[in-house]
VOGU-3710 file (C-alpha; in Angstrom, 3 decimals, decimal comma):
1> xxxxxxxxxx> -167,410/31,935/-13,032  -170,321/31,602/-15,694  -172,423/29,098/-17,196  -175,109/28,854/-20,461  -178,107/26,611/-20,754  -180,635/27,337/-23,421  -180,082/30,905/-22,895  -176,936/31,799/-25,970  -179,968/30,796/-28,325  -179,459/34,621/-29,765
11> xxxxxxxxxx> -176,139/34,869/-29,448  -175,052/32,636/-32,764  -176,639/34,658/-35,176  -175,317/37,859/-34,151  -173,654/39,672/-37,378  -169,825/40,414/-36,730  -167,990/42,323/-35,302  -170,823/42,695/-32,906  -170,382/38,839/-32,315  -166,989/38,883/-31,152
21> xxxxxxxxxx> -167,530/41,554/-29,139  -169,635/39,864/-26,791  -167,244/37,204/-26,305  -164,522/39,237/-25,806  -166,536/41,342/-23,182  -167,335/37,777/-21,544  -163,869/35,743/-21,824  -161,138/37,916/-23,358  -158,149/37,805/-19,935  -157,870/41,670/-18,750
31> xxxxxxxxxx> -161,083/42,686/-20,827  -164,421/42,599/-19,513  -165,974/40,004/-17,375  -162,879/38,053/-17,631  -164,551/35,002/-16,829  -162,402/31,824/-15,396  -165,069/29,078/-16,052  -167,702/27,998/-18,425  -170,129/25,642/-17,668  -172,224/24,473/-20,009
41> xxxxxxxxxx> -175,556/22,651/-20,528  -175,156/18,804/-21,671  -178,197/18,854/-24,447  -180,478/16,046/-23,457  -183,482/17,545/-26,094  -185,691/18,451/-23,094  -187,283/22,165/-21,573  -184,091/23,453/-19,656  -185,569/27,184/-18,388  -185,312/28,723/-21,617
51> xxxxxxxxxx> -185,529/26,449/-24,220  -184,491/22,681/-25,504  -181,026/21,940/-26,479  -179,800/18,965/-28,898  -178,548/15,984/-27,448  -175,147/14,720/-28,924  -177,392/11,573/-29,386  -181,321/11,539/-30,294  -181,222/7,877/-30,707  -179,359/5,083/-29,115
61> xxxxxxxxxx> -177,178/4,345/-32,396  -176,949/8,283/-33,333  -174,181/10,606/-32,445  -173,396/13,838/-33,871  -171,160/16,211/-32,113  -171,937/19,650/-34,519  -175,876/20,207/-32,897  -176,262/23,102/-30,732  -174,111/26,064/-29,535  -172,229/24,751/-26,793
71> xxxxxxxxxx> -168,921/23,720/-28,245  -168,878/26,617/-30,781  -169,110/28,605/-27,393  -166,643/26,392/-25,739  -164,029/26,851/-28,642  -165,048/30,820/-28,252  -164,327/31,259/-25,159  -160,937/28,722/-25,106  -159,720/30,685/-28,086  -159,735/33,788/-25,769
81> xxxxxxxxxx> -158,467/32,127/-22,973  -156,920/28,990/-23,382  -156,910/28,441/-19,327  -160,441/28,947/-19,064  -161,972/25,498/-17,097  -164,915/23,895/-18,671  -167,723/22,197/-16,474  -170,152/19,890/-18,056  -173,535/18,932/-16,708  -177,081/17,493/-17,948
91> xxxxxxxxxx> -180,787/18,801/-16,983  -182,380/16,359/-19,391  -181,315/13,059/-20,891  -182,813/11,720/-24,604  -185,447/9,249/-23,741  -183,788/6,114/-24,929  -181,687/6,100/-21,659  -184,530/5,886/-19,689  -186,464/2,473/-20,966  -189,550/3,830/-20,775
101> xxxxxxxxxx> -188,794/5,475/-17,352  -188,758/9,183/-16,955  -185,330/8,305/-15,019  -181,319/8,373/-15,848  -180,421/5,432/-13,548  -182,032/2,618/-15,120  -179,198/1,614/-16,799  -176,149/3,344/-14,880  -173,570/2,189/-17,470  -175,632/3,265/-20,477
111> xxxxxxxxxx> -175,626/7,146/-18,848  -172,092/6,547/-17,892  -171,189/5,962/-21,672  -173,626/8,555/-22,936  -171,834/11,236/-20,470  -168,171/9,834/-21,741  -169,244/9,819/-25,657  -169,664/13,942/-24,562  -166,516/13,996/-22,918  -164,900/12,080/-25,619
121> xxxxxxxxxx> -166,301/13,696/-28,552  -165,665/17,106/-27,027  -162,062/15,781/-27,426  -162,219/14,058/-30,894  -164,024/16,776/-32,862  -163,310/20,102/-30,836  -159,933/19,694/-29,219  -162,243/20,242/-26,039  -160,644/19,396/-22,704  -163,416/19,033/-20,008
131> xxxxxxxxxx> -162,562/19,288/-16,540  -165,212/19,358/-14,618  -168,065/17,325/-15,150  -171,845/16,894/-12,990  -174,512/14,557/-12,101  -178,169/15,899/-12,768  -178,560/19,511/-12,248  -180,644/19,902/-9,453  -182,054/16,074/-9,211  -181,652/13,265/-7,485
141> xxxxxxxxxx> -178,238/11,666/-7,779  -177,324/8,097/-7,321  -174,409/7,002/-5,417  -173,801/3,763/-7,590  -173,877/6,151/-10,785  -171,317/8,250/-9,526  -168,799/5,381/-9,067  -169,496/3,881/-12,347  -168,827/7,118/-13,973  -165,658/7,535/-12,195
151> xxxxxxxxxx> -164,700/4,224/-13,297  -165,839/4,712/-16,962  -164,079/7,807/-16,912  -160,577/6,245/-15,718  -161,171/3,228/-18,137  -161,266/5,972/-21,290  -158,071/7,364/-19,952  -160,136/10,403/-18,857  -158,359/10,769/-14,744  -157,934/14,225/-15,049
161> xxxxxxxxxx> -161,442/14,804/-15,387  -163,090/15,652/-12,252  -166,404/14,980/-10,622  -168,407/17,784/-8,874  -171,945/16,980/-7,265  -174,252/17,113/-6,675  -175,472/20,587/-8,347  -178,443/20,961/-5,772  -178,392/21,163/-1,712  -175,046/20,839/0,377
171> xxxxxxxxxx> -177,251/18,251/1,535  -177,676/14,857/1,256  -174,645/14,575/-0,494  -172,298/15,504/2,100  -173,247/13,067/4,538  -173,502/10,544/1,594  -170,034/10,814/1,498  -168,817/11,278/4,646  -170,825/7,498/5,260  -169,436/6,407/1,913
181> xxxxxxxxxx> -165,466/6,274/1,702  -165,317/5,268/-2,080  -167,903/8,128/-2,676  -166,009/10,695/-0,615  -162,799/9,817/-3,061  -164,637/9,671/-6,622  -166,021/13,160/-5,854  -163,811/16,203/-6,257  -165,926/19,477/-5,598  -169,449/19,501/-3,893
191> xxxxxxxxxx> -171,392/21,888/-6,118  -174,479/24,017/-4,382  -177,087/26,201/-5,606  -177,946/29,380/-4,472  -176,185/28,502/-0,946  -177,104/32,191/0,000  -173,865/32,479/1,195  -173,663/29,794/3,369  -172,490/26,088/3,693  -173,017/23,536/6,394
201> xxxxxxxxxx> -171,212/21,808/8,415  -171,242/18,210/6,499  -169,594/19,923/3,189  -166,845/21,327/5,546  -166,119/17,935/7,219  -165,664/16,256/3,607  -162,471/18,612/3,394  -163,387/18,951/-0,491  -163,708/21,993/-2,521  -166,567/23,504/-2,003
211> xxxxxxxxxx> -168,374/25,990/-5,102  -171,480/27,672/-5,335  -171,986/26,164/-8,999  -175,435/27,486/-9,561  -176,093/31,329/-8,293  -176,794/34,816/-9,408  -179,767/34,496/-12,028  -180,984/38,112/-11,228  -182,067/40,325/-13,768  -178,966/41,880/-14,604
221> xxxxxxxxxx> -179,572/46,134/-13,559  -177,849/47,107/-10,688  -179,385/45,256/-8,136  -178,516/42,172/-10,226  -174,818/43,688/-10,035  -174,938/44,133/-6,535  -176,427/40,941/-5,711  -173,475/39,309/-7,673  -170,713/41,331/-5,808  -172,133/40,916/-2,301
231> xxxxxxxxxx> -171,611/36,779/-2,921  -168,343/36,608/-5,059  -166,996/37,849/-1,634  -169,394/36,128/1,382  -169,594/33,322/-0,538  -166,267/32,471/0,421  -166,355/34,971/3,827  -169,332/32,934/5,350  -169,399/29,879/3,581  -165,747/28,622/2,406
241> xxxxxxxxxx> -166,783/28,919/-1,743  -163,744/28,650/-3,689  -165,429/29,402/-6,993  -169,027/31,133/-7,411  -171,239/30,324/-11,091  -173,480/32,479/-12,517  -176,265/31,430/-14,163  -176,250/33,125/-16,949  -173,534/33,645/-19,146  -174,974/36,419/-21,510
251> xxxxxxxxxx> -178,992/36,876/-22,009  -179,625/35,733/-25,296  -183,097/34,135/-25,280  -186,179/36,211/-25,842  -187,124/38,350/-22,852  -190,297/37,425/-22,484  -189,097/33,709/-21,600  -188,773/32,823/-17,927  -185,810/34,621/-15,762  -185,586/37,342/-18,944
261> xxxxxxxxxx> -182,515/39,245/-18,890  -180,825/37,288/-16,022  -177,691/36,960/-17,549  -173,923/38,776/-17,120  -174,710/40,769/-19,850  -177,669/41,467/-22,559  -177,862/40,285/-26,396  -181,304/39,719/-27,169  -181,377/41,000/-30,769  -179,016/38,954/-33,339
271> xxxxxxxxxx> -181,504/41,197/-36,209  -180,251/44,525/-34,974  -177,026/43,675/-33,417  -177,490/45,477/-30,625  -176,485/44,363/-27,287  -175,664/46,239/-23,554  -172,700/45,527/-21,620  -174,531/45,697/-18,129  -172,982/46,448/-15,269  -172,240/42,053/-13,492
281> xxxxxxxxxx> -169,419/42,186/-16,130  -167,478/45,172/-14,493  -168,322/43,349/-11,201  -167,021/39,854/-12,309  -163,900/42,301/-13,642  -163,375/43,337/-10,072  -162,345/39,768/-9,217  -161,491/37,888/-12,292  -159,170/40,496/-13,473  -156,986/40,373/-10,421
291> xxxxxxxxxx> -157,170/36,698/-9,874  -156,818/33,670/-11,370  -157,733/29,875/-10,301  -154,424/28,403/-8,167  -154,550/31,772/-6,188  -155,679/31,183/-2,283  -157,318/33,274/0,150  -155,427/34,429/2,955  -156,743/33,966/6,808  -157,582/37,911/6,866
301> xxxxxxxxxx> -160,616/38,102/5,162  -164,086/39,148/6,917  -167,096/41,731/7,496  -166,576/45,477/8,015  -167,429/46,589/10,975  -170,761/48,851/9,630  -171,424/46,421/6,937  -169,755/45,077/3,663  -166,892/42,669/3,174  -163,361/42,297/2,348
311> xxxxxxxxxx> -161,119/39,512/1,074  -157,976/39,390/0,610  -155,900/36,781/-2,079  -152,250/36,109/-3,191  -150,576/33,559/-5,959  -148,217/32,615/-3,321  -145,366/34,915/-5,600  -145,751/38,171/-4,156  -148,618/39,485/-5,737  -151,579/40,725/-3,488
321> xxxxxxxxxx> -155,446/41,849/-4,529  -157,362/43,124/-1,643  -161,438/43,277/-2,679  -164,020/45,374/-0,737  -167,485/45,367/-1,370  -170,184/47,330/0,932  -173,495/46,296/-0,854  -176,728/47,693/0,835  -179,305/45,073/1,814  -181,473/47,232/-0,993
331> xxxxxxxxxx> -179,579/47,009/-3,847  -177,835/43,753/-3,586  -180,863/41,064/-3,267  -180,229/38,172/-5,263  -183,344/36,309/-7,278  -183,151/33,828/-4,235  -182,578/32,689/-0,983  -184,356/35,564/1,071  -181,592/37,914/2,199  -181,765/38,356/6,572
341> xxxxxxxxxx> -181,637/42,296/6,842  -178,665/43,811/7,249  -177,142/47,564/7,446  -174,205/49,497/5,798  -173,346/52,904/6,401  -170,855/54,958/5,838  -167,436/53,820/6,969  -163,482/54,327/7,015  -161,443/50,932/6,837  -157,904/50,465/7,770
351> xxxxxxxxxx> -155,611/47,746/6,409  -152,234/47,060/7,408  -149,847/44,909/5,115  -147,850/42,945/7,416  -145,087/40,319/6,311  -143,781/39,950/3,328  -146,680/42,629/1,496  -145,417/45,108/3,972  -142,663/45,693/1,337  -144,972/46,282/-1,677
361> xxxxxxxxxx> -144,479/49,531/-2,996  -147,823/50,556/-4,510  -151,413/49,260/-5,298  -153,590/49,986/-7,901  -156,836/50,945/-7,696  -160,104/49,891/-8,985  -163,587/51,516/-8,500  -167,106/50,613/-8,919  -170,205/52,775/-7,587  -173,656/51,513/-8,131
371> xxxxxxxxxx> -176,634/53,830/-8,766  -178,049/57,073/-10,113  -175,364/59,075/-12,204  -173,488/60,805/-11,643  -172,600/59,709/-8,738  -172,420/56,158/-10,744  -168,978/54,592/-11,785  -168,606/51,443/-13,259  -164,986/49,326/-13,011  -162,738/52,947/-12,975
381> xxxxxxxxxx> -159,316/53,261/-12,215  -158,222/55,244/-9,202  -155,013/57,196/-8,678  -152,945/54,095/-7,118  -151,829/53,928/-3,574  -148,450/54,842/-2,423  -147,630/52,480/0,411  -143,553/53,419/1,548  -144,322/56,087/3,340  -146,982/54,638/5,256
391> xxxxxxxxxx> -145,488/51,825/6,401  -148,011/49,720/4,448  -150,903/50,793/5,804  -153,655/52,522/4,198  -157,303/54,286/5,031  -160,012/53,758/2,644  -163,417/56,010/2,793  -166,595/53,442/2,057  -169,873/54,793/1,435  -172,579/51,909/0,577
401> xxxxxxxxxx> -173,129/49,897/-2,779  -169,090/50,149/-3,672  -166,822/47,997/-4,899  -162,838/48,197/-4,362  -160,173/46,452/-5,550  -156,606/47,049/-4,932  -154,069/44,939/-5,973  -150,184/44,658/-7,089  -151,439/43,651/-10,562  -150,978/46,618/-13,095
411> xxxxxxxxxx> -152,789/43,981/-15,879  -156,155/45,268/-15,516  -157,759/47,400/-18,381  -161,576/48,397/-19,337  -162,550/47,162/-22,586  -164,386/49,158/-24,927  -165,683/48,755/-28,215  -167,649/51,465/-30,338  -171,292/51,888/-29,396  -172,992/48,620/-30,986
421> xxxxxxxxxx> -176,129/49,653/-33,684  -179,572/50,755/-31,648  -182,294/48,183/-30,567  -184,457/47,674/-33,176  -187,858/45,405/-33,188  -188,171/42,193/-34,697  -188,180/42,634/-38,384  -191,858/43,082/-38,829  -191,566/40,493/-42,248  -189,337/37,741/-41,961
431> xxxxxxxxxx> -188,986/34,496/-43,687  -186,790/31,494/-43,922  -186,512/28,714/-46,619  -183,776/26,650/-45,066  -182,072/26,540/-47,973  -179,002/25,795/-46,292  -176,540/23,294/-48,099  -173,535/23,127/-44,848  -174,991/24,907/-42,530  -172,755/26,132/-39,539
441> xxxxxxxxxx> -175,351/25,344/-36,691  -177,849/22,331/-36,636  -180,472/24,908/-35,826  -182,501/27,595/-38,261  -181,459/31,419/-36,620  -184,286/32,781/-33,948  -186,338/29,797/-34,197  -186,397/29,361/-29,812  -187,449/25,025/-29,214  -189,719/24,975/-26,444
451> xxxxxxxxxx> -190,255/21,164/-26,568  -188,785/19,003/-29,212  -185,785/20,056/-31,930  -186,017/21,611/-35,015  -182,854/20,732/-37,094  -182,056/21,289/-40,621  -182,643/18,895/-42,650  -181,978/17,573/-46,516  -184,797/15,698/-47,714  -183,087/13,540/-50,306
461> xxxxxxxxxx> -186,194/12,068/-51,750  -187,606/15,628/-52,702  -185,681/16,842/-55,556  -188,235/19,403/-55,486  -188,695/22,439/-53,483  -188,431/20,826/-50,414  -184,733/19,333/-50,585  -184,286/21,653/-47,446  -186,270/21,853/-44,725  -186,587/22,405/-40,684
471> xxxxxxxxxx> -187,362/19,120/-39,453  -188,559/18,352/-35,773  -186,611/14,856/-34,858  -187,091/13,416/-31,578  -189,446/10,714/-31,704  -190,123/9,981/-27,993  -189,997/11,940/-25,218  -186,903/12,861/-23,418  -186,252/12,133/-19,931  -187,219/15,988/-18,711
481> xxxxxxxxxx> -185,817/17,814/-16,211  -188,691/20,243/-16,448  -192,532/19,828/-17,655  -192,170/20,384/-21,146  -194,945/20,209/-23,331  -196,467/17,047/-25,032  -196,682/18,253/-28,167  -193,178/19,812/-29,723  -193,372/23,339/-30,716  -190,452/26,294/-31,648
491> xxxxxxxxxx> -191,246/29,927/-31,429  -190,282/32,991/-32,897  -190,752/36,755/-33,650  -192,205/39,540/-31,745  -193,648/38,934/-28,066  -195,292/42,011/-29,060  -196,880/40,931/-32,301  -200,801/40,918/-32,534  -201,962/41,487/-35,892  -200,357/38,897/-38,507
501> xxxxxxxxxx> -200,413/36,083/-40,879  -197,837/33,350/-40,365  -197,554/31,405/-43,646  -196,127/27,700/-43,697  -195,591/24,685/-46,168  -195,937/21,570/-43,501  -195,325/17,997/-44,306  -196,520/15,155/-41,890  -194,327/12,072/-41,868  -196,399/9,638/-39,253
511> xxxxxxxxxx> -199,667/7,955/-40,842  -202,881/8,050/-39,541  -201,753/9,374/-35,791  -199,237/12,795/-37,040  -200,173/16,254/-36,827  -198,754/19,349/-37,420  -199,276/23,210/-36,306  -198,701/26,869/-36,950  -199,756/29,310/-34,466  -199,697/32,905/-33,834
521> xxxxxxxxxx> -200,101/35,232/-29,945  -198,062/32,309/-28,462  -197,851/34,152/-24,798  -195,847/31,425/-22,546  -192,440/29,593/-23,507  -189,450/27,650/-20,965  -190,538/25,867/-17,809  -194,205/27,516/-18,381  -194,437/26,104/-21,961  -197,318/23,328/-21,276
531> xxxxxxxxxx> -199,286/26,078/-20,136  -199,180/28,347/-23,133  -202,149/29,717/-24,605  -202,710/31,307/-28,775  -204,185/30,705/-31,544  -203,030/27,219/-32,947  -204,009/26,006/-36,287  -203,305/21,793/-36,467  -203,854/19,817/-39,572  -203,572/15,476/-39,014
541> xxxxxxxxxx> -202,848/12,842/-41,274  -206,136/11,041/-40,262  -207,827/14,031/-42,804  -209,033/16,630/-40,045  -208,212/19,796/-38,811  -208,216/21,664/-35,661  -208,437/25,470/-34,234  -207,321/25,674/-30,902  -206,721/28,329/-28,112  -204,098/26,573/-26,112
551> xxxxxxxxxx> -200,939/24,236/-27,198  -202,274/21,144/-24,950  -205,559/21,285/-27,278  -207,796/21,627/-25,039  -210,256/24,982/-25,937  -211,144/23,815/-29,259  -212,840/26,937/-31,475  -213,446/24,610/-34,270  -212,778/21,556/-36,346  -213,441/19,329/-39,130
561> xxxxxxxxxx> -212,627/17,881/-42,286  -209,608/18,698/-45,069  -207,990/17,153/-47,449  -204,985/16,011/-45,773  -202,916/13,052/-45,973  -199,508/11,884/-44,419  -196,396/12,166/-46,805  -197,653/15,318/-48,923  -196,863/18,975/-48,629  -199,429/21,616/-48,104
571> xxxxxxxxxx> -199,287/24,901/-47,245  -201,284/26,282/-44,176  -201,940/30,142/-43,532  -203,022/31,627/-40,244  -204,257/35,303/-40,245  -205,080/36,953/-36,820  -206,533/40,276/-37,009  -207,984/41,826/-33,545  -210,501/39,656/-32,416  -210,885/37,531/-35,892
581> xxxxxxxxxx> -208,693/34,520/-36,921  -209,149/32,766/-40,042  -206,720/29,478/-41,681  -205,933/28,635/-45,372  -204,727/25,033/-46,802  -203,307/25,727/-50,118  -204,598/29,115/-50,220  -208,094/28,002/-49,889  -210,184/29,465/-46,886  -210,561/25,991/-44,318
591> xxxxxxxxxx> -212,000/28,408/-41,594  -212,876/31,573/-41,340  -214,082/34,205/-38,693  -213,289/32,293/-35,662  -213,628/34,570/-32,508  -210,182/34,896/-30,496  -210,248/37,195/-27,356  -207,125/36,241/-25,610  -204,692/36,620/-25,846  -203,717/39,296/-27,566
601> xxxxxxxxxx> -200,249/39,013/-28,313  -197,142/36,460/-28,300  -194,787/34,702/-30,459  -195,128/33,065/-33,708  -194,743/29,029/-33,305  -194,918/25,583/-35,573  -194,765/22,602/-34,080  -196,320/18,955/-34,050  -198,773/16,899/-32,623  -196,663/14,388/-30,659
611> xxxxxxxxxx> -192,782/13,517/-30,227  -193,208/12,723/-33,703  -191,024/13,317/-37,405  -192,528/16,569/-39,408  -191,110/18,890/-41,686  -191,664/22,779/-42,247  -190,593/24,641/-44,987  -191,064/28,355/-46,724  -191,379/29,870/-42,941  -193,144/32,933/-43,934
621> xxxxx> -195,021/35,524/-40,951  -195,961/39,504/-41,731  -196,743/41,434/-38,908  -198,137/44,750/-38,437  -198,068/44,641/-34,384
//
């Protein structure tokens, strides 16, 4: 259970130990969170949610298999636990594949090999196994495509990898297959999305595994947690779910981005190094502590009689875990579908072992209370039941919003780590050179792509001061999954930050048409990114200039001539103070006194023109809030 797209942004730059410590409280067996699965985003260099991530191929002769996070997150969490599964699937796809079309199937065997050069180079470089791997996350899929991939897949030698689809409804792909006999075989698992609990009758028919492979994404307090333990149970109570994903893994993307702090747990601040271990991990522990993929459900599992849930699994080898969950309507609504009301009170429920289990000796005992301390517990082990004397029977007392597990496994443990450092703020001066000769990631730390990538770069004609730079490299526009922006632009900083001067050295590769930007009070980022408004300061190659309110370019405050040329460095300033902006090119006032009310705060951003080459250098911002 858990998945990552865009969103472990923060994560890599965390200092150590603090680092480690989040992964351990995400994948380490008998830990924290404990987590079985990790799916992860294929990069395609388009807006995800959160943020772009790298494609494994920019260009149709380019591949590079060191851009992005994901298989330094894959090898994380496999050096934890090598049995964790891994689950591959794309939002976006580099433009190349598309021919012009905003559209993976135009060439079916060109995505098929682009999807298998992942797979394979996962292999080659990482000593990845994949085992899962998707369509087009929440997009159309394409019947033909499917059985080309399966085919690809088997002619690389690749028949243990599976296919799950198609990461949206349970519907149309159910009856797709059930009409399609080849389909129905090349697919392994039909992935939904926020099923709300519930499958249809289609899915069952197919007789495949059936996951919930998108669900959660609440922000993560306790109602988050609650939301999360209600549906690790009904999903599989109500709607047959073998295997429930969380979207997200850990929240490690600015806040202010869309669906902040939706993730398992929170690390938001790689500068301070703090981070909060929030209560979905000791929920996930519940289950993924005392089970482990190959167990089964047995036929006893079901709804208490005044609300809540209970299911019951085995490996087949004795062992038994038995979890109850009585989440209240209140505290357990997930981000999505709306939640038909329901009522749990308080309650005494009676289970009797029968069979084989009615010789187990003793169960242990696993507690979880959501809400106001003190009355709030979070993953706590009970004094464990005796059972001989009983006859295998025991009473449990359930008030509402608990969580029980009781099991034969004495493995489980709560994980603990000394208190991490406190939150701090954004430092309020920051700069970067990217001076960077091997540098571990392809991308500069806190620097959050919006639309486009920003990858390190060594300018080998510049034995200068610009041998290193941040360079933005797509060149056309992806095929997007999401509306991102038509101009490329990273952010970075303070949402918070109002009064500053953002200092850059820029260098425009494309004659006549490129442009470049720095901006300051950027106030919108992810799936909203088109629509963000700030103070943007452009220069162009074609010897003009621009002061704009909004990223799309559209309020202009001012423009004009400079002294600009493609192929040259210059430095541009921006200085926002209250209502008053004014922009330097080489520390020479271009504009000054340019009125700004709105709005008053954001992020820090460069960016370009178009899907176009550009290079930044000397990042350089000074805030005073």
């Amino acid at each position: 259970m858990s998945k990552t797209k865009a969103t472990s942004r923060l994560l890599v730059n965390y200092p150590e130990p603090y680092r480690s410590e989040i992964l351990d409280y995400l994948f380490k067996p008998n830990f924290g969170a404990s987590l079985h699965i990790l799916k992860v985003e294929i990069g395609g260099d388009g807006q995800t949610t959160d943020g772009t991530e790298p494609s494994h191929m920019h260009y149709a002769l380019d591949e590079n298999y060191f851009r992005g996070y994901e298989w330094w997150l894959m090898k994380e969490a496999k050096k934890r636990n090598p049995n964790i599964t891994l689950i591959g699937l794309p939002w976006s796809f580099p433009g190349w594949l598309g021919k012009g079309f905003n559209w993976p199937y135009v060439n079916l065997q060109l995505t098929a090999y682009y999807i298998v050069t992942w797979i394979v180079g996962s292999k080659h470089y990482h000593d990845l196994d994949i085992d899962y791997i998707g369509i087009w996350n929440e997009r159309a899929f394409d019947i033909n495509y499917i059985k080309v991939l399966r085919r690809m897949l088997n002619h690389q030698g690749l028949q243990h990898v599976k296919i799950i689809a198609s990461d949206n409804l349970w519907e149309p792909i159910s009856a797709s297959m059930l009409l399609d006999p080849e389909l129905l075989k090349v697919i392994d698992v039909i992935g939904a999305h926020y099923p709300g609990t519930l499958t249809v009758k289609d899915a069952r028919l197919t007789e495949k595994k059936l996951w919930s492979s998108e669900d959660f994404s609440t922000v993560n307090g306790d109602v988050g947690a609650g939301c999360w333990g209600r549906i690790l149970n009904q999903n599989y109570i109500n709607g047959y779910m073998t295997s429930t994903i969380a979207w997200n893994l850990v929240a490690s993307y600015y806040q202010q981005l869309p669906y902040g702090r939706c993730g398992l747990m929170t690390a938001q601040e790689p500068w301070s190094g703090h981070y909060v271990v929030e209560a979905p991990i000791w929920v996930s522990a519940h289950t993924t502590q005392f089970t482990q993929p190959g167990w089964y459900y047995l036929k006893t599992v079901g709804h208490l009689e005044r609300g809540g849930s209970y299911v019951a699994l085995t490996d087949g080898l004795g062992n038994l875990t038995i979890i109850v969950e009585t989440m209240s309507h209140k505290h357990s609504k997930c981000i999505r579908p709306l939640l038909p009301y329901f009522n749990v009170s308080h309650q005494f429920a009676t289970f009797d072992l029968k069979g084989s289990f009615s010789e187990i000796p003793e169960l242990q005992v696993w507690y979880t209370k959501l809400g106001k301390p003190p009355e709030r517990f979070l993953f706590k082990q009970l004094d464990s039941l005796w059972l001989l004397d009983s006859g295998g029977s025991f009473t449990l007392e359930l008030q509402e919003d608990e969580l029980f597990t009781l099991t034969t496994l004495t493995s489980g443990r709560k994980g603990s780590f000394p208190s991490p450092p406190k939150s701090q703020r954004f430092p309020s001066v920051y700069e970067d050179n990217f001076n960077i000769d091997y540098p571990f990631f392809s991308e500069a730390p806190n620097f959050a792509d919006q639309t486009g990538v920003f990858e390190y770069y060594v300018n080998m004609e510049d034995p200068g001061d610009h041998r290193f730079t941040l360079r933005q490299v797509l060149n056309q526009r992806p095929i997007t999954w999401a509306a991102d922006a038509f101009n490329t632009i990273s952010v970075i900083g303070d949402y918070t930050w109002s009064n500053l001067t953002i200092k850059c050295d820029v260098y425009i590769e494309t004659p006549e048409k490129g442009g470049v930007f720095i901006a300051g009070r950027v106030n919108k980022g992810g799936i909203l990114i088109r629509s963000a408004r700030g103070i943007f300061f452009w220069i162009f190659a074609n010897g003009t200039y621009r002061v704009t309110g909004d990223l799309a370019g559209w309020i202009i405050y001012s423009l004009g001539h400079a002294d600009v040329t493609a192929k040259k460095w210059y430095t541009l300033t921006l200085t926002l103070n209250g209502r008053s902006s004014s922009g330097k090119l080489n520390g020479k006032t271009l504009w000054k006194d340019i009125s700004v009310n709105f709005p008053g705060n954001g992020w820090a951003a460069i960016g370009t023109h178009s899907f176009e080459f550009a290079q930044f250098d000397n990042f350089r911002v000074e805030a005073s809030h």
